[in-house]
VEXKOL-452336 format. One record per residue (C-alpha): x, y, z. Coordinates in Angstrom, 3 decimals, always signed. Layout:
N
ATOM, X, Y, Z
...
//
This chain:
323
ATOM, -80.229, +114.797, -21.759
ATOM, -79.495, +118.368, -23.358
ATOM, -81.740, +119.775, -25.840
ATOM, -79.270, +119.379, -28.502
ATOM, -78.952, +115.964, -27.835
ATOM, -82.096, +114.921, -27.666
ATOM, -82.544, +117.140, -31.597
ATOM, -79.424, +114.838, -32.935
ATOM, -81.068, +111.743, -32.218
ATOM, -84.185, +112.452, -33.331
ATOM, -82.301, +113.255, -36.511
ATOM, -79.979, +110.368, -36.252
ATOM, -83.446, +107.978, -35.869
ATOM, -85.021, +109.771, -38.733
ATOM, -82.484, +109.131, -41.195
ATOM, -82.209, +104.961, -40.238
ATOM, -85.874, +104.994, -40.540
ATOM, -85.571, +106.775, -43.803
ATOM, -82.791, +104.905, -45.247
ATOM, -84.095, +101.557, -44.555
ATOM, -87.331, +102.721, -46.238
ATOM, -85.396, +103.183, -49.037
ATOM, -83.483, +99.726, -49.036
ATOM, -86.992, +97.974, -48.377
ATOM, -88.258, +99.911, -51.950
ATOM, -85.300, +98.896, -53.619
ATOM, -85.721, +95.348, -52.868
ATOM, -89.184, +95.724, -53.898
ATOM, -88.183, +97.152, -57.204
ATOM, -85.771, +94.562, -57.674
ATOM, -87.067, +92.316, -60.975
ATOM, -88.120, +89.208, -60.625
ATOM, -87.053, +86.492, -63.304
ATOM, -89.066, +83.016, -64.889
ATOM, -86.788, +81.164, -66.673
ATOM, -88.154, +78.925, -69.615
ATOM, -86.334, +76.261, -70.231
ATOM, -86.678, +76.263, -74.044
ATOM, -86.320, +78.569, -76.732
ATOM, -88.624, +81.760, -77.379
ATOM, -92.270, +81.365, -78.978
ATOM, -94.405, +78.386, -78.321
ATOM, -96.764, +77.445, -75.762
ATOM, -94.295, +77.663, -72.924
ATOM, -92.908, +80.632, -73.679
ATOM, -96.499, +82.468, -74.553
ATOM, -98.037, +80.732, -71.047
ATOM, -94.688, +82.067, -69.275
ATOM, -94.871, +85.784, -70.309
ATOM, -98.992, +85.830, -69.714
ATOM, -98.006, +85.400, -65.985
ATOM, -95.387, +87.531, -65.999
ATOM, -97.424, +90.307, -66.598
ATOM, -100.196, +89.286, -64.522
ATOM, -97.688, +88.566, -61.543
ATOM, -95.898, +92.157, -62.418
ATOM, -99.171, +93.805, -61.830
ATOM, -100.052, +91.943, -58.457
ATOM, -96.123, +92.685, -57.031
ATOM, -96.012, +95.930, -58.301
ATOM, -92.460, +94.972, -58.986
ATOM, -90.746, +93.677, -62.283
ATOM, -91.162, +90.421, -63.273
ATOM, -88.948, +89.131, -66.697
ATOM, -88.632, +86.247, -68.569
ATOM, -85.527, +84.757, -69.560
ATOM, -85.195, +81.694, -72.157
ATOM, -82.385, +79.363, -71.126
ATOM, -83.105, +76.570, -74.150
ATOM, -81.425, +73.343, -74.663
ATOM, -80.699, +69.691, -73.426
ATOM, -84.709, +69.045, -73.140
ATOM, -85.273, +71.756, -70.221
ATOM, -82.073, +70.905, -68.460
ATOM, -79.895, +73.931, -69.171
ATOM, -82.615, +75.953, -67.711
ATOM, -83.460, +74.408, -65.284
ATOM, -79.881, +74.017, -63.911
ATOM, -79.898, +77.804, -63.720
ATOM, -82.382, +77.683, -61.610
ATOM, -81.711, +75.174, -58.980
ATOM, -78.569, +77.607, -58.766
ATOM, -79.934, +80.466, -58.245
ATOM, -81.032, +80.379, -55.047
ATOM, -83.399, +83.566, -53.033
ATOM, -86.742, +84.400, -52.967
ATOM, -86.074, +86.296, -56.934
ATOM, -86.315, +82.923, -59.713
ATOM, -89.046, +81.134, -60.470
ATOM, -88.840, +78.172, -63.698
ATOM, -92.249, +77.886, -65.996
ATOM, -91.702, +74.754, -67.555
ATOM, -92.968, +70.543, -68.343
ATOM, -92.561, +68.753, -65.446
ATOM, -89.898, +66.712, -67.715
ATOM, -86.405, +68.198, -67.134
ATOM, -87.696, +67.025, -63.198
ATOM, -89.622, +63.774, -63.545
ATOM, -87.823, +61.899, -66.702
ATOM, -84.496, +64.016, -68.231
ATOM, -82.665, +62.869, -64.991
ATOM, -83.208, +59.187, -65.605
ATOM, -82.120, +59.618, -69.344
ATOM, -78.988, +61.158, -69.005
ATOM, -76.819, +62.820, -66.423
ATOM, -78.174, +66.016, -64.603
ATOM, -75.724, +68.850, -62.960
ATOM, -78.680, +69.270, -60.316
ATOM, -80.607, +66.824, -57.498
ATOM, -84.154, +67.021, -59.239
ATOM, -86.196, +66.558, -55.865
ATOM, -83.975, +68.318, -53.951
ATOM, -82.681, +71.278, -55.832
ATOM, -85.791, +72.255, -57.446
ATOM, -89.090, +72.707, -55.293
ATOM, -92.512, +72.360, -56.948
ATOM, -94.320, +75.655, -56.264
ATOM, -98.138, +75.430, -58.783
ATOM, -99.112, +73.366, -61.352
ATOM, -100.635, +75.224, -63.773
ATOM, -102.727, +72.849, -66.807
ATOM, -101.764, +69.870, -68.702
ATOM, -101.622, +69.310, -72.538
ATOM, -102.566, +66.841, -74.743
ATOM, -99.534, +65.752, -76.764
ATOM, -99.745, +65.719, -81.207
ATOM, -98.068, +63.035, -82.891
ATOM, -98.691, +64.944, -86.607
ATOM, -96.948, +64.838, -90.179
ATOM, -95.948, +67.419, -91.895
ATOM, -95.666, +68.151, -95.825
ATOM, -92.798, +65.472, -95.751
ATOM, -94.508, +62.886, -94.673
ATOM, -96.300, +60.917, -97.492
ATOM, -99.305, +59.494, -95.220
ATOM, -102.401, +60.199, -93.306
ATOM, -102.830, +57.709, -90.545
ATOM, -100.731, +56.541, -88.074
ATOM, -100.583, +52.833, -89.978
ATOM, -98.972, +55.002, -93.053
ATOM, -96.301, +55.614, -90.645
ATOM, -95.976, +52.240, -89.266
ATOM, -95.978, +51.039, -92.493
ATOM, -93.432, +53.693, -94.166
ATOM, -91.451, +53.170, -91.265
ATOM, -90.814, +49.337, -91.409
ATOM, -90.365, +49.739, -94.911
ATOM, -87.034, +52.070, -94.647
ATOM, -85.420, +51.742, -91.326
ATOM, -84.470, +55.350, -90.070
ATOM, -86.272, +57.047, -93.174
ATOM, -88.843, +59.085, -91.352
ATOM, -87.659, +61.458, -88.775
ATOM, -89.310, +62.983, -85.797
ATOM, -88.981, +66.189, -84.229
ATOM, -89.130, +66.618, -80.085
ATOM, -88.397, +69.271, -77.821
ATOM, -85.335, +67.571, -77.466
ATOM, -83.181, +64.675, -75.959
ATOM, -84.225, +63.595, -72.741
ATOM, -88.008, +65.418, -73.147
ATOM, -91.521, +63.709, -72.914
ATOM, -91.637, +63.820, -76.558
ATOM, -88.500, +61.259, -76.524
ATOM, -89.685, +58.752, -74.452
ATOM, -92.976, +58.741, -76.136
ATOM, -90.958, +58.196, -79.494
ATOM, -88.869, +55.517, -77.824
ATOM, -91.807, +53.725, -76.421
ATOM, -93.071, +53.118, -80.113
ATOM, -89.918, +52.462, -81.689
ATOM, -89.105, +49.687, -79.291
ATOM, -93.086, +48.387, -79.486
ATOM, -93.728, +48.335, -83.109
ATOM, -90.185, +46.942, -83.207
ATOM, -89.227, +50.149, -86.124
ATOM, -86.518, +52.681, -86.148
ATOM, -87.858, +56.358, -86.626
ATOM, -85.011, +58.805, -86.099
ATOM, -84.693, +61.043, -83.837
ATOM, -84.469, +64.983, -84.241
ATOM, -83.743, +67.074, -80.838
ATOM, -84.929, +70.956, -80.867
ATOM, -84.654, +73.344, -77.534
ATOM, -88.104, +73.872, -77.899
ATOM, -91.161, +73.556, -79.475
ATOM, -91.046, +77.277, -80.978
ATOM, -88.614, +76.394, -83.846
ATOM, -90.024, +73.186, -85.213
ATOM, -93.689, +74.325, -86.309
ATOM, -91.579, +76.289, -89.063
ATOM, -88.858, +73.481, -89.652
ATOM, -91.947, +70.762, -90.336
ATOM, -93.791, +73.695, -92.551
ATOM, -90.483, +73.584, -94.543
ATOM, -90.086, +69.821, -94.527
ATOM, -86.850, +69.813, -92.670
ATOM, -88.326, +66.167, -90.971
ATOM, -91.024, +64.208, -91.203
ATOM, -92.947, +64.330, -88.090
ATOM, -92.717, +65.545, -84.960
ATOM, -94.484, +65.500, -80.928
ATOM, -95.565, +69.037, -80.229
ATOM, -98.232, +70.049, -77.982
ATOM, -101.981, +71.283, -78.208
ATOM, -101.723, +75.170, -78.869
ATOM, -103.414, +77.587, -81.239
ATOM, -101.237, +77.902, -84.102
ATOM, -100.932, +73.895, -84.042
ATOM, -104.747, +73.520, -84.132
ATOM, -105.048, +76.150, -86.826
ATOM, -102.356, +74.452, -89.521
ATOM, -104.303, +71.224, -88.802
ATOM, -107.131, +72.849, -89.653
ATOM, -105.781, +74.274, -92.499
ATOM, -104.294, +70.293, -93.547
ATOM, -100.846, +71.907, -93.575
ATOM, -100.163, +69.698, -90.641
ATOM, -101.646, +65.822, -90.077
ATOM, -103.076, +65.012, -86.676
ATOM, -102.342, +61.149, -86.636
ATOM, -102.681, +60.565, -83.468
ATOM, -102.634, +62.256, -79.698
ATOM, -101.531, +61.969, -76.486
ATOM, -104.051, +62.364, -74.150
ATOM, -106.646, +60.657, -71.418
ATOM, -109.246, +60.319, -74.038
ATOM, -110.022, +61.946, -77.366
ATOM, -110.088, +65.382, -77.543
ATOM, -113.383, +67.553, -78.454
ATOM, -111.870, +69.695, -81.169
ATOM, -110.325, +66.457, -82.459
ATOM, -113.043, +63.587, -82.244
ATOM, -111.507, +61.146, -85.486
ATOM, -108.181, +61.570, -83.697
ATOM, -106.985, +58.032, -81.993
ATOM, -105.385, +58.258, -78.714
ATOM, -102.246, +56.511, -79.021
ATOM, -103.446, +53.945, -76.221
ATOM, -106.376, +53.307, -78.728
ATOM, -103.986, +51.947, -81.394
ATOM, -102.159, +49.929, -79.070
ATOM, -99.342, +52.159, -77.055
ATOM, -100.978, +52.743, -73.818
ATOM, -97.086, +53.461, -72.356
ATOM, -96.756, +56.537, -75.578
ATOM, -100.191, +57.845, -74.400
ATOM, -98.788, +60.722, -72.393
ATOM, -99.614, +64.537, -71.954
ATOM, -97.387, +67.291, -70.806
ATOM, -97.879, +68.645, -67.225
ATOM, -96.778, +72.415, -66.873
ATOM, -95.963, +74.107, -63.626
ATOM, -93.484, +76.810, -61.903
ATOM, -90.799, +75.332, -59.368
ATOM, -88.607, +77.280, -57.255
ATOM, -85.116, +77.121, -56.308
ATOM, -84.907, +74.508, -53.847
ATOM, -82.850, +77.167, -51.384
ATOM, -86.055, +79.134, -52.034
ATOM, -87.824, +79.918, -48.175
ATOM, -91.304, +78.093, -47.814
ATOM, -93.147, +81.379, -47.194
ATOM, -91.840, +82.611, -50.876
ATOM, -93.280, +79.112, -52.181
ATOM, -96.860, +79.750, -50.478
ATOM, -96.876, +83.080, -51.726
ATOM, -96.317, +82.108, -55.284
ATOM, -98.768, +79.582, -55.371
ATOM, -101.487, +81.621, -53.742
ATOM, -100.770, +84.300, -56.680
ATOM, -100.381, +81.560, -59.497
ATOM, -103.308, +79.753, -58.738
ATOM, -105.540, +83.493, -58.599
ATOM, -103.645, +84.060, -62.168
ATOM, -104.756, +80.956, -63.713
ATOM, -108.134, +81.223, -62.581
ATOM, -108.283, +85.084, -64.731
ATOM, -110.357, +84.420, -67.438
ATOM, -107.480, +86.187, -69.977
ATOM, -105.574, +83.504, -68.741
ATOM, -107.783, +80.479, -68.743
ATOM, -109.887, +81.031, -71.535
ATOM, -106.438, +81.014, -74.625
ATOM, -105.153, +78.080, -72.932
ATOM, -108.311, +76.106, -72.939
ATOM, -109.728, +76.776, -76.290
ATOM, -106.061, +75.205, -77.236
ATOM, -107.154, +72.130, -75.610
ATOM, -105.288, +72.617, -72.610
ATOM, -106.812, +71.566, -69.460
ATOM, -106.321, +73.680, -65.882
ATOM, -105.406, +71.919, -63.408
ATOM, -104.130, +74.058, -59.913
ATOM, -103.911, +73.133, -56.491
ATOM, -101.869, +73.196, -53.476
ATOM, -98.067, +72.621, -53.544
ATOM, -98.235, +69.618, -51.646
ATOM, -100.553, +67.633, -54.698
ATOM, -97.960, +69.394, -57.084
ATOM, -94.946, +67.718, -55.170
ATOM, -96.953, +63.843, -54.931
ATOM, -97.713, +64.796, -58.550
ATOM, -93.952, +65.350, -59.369
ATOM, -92.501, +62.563, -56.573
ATOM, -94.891, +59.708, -58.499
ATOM, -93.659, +60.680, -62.334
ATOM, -90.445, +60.477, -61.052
ATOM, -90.813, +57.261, -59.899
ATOM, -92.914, +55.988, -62.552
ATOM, -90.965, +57.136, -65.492
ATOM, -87.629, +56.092, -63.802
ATOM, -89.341, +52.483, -64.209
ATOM, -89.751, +53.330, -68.336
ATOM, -86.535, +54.376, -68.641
ATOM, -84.945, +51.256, -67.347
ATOM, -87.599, +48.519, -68.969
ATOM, -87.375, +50.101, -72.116
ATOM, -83.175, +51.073, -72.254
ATOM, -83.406, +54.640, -72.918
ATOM, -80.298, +56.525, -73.412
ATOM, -79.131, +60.110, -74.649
ATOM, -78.496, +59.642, -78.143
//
């Protein structure tokens, strides 16, 4: 081989290896998105754009959230079971998985086209009254509540959401009718009860929540949760007053597309599970009342596989439909 020829391959190799340099830093430039499933502000959407940041700094690449409200979760998480890649990730309640589907017709296969990737913490669940609601205890609302048939209304993140069923499950035991009001998130309704645009509403444990209780702006009647909470000790659980099937919290978590590769999956949930552990991370979400609760994809999935299955049975005993 001549001289010459040997200097135009060299040159020839040099520029694949340089241009394929350059399409492997493009890729690695290329943003990364987290939907939420619900509108902006709130505790999902505050938790969501923590990690982001946190997960930006560990890929040195981009990493954006996108809110994709409405239909309790669903809309959102549609999006994402369609996206496909290694590029979407969905921060959201295990509901639009585990319970929307059984409520109402879903445009994606919830244990097939969405994969569990980290749970991240679970949160108590706030059955309180706003300035509308003429009460203090969760017998006021009984009471009110048999009194005028469809009088009080309740807010919930929306049809089809945790918030629903828990709603349902008292309406059918106490054998009352409190209507129904359906947000895309939890962000919006905070303000909406300030203003007395309903009566009460489900919301979950955060900051701001705590602090208008606090502040008796909002009522704390009752809560959702395993047993009651520290920051909260005259606050019944609702299995305390009789409603062991309302007493539920919210489990939040990431999930992938379920085209997403396996190695993208373990990645994510080696890097989520470091991020939760930061004490920037963990400390806001626990002195909300959250709890942590990590771990390996494979508990996520039972975790997932066995609400499915449980609230499917709910669902069907108890005759829940979309409104």
């Amino acid at each position: 081989m001549s001289g010459f020829k040997r200097i135009a391959m060299a040159c020839a190799l040099g520029a694949m290896l340089a241009f394929n340099a350059q399409a492997q830093g493009v890729a690695d430039a290329r943003a990364m998105t987290i939907v939420v499933p619900y509108g902006a502000g709130g505790i999902v959407d505050n938790t969501a754009r923590a990690f982001a940041e946190k997960m930006s700094q560990e890929l040195g690449r981009p990493v954006v959230v996108e809110n994709r409200g409405g239909a309790g979760g669903m809309i959102g998480m549609n999006a994402v079971a369609r996206a496909g890649g290694d590029d979407t990730l969905a921060f959201s309640a295990v509901s639009p998985v585990t319970l929307s589907p059984h409520v109402m017709k879903t445009l994606y296969d919830p244990l097939k086209d969405l994969a569990p990737v980290a749970s991240v913490m679970y949160s108590p669940v706030y059955l309180v009254g706003g300035p509308r609601f003429q009460g203090s205890t969760f017998q006021d609302l009984l009471s009110q509540a048999k009194a005028d048939p469809g009088g009080l209304s309740l807010a919930t993140a929306g049809v089809g959401s945790l918030g629903h069923l828990m709603l349902e499950q008292i309406n059918n035991q106490a054998g009352v009718r409190i209507t129904h009001v359906p947000y895309k998130g939890m962000a919006q309704m905070v303000p909406d009860a300030l203003g007395g645009q309903f009566s009460l509403m489900l919301v979950n444990a955060s900051g701001p929540v705590n602090a208008l209780i606090a502040e008796g702006k909002l009522k704390l009647l009752a809560v959702g949760s395993p047993a009651r909470l520290p920051g909260h000790p005259d606050a019944p659980t609702l299995a305390e007053l009789g409603y062991p099937m309302a007493n539920m919290t919210s489990t939040f978590g990431f999930f992938a597309p379920g085209g997403s590769t396996p190695a993208f999956r373990q990645r994510m949930n080696a890097l989520i599970n470091k991020i939760a552990a930061m004490p920037e991370i963990e400390k806001p979400l626990a002195s909300a009342l959250n709890v942590m609760s990590t771990g390996t994809i494979a508990q996520f999935e039972a975790q997932i596989r066995k609400e499915y299955a449980d609230n499917g049975k709910i669902v069907r005993q108890a005759n829940i439909r979309a409104e």
